[in-house]
N, C-alpha and C positions, 0 to 999 in steps of 0.2 A: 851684450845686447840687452836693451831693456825689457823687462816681461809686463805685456800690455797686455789689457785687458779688451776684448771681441769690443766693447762698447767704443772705444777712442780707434778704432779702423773698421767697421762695419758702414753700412751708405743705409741712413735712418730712413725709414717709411719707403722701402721698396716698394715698385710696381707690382700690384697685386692683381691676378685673372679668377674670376668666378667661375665653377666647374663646369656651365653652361658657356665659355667663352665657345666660340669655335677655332678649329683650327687653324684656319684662313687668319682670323681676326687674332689669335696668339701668336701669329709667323709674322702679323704688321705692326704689332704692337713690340714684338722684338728687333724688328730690324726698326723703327721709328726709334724706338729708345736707343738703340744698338747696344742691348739687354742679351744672353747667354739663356736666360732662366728665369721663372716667373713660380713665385709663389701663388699655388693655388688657393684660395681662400672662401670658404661658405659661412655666413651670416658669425664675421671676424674672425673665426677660427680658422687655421691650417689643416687642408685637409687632402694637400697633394703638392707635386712641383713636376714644372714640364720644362723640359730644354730644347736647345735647339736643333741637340743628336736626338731627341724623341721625336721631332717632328719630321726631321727628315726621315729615320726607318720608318714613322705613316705614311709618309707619301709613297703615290702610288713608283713605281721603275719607273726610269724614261725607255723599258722596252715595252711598254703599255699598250694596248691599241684604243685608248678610249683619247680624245681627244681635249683639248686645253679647256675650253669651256664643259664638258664632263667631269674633269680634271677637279676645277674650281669648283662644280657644283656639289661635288662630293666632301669637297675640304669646307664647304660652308654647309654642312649638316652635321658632321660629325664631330663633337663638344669636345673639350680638354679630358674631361672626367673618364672616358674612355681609353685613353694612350696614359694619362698620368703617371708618375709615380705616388705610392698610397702611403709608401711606410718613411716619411719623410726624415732623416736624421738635422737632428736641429742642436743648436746651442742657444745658454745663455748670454745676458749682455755683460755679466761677472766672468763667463768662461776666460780664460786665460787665452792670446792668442796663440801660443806655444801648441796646449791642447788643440784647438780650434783646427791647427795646421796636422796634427799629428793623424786627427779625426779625416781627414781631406785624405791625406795619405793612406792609411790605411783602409778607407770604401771606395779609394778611386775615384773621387769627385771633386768639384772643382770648385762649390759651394755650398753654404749653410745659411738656411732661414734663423736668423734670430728672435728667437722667443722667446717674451715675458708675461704670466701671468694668461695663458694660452693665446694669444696675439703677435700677431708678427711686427716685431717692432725695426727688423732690420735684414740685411743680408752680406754675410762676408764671406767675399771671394781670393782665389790665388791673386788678382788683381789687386787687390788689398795690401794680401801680404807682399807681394812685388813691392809695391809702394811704402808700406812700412820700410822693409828690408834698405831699401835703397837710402833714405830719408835717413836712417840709422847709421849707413856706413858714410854717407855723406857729411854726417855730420862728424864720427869719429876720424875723417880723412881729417877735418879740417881743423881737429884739436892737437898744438903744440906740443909735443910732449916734455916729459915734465924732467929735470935734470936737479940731484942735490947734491949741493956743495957743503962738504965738511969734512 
C-alpha cells in the first residue's frame, strides 16, 4: 500500500463553529452538513472540537421533567466553548497517513483537525481512510499479475 500523505485524503476548509456557536445551532449545523465533528475556531485559530457524542452527553435525559420548549431554550443559551474539547490533537498536511491513522488508534478518536501555520486547513477522518483503503485495494484487484518467462 502506498504511503500517502494527510494532505491528498484530508476534506480542505472544514466547517468551522465559533466558541460562542450554540449548542442547538452546532447539533443543525452537523446534521445539515451530516458532519461527525466541528472544528472549533476563534479569530482563525484552533481553539477546541466538539462531536456529536459531546452533544448528546449535554443534552438534558429523556427522563427530564422540564419540557421540549425548556429543552430548546436551554440548548440555545448554552455556547460550544462550554462542553468543548480544549486540548485538541491535530496533524499536519505532511503527516503521513500511516501516522495519521496510528494517532486515531491510539486516543480513540475518529478525527483530526489539520493544521498549518496555526489554521485549520483541513480535517481527516476514519472516513477518509475507509476511502483511501478501498481505492488502494481496488486498484491492486484489478492489476494482472506479472508472470517471467525464461
Amino acid at each position: 500500500m502506498t504511503d500517502y500523505f494527510v494532505l491528498e485524503w484530508m476534506t480542505p476548509n472544514p466547517i468551522t463553529i465559533s466558541p460562542r456557536t450554540t449548542l442547538s445551532e452546532a447539533n443543525r449545523i452537523m446534521k445539515d452538513h451530516r458532519v461527525r465533528r466541528l472544528p472549533v475556531v476563534d479569530e482563525g485559530r484552533l481553539v477546541g472540537i466538539i462531536t456529536t457524542g459531546d452533544l448528546r452527553e449535554a443534552a438534558p435525559s429523556m427522563a427530564t421533567s422540564l419540557s421540549v420548549f425548556e429543552l430548546t431554550y436551554l440548548l440555545d443559551k448554552v455556547s460550544v466553548d462550554k462542553i468543548m474539547r480544549r486540548n485538541v490533537i491535530t496533524v499536519s498536511p505532511k503527516t503521513s497517513v500511516r501516522d495519521a491513522a496510528e494517532i486515531m488508534l491510539q486516543n480513540k478518536i475518529s478525527g483530526l483537525p489539520v493544521v498549518d501555520m496555526k489554521r485549520v486547513v483541513g480535517i481527516i477522518t476514519e472516513s477518509d481512510l475507509f476511502r483511501m483503503m478501498v481505492r488502494d485495494l481496488t486498484s491492486e484487484a484489478g492489476k494482472a499479475p506479472t508472470t517471467q518467462n525464461g
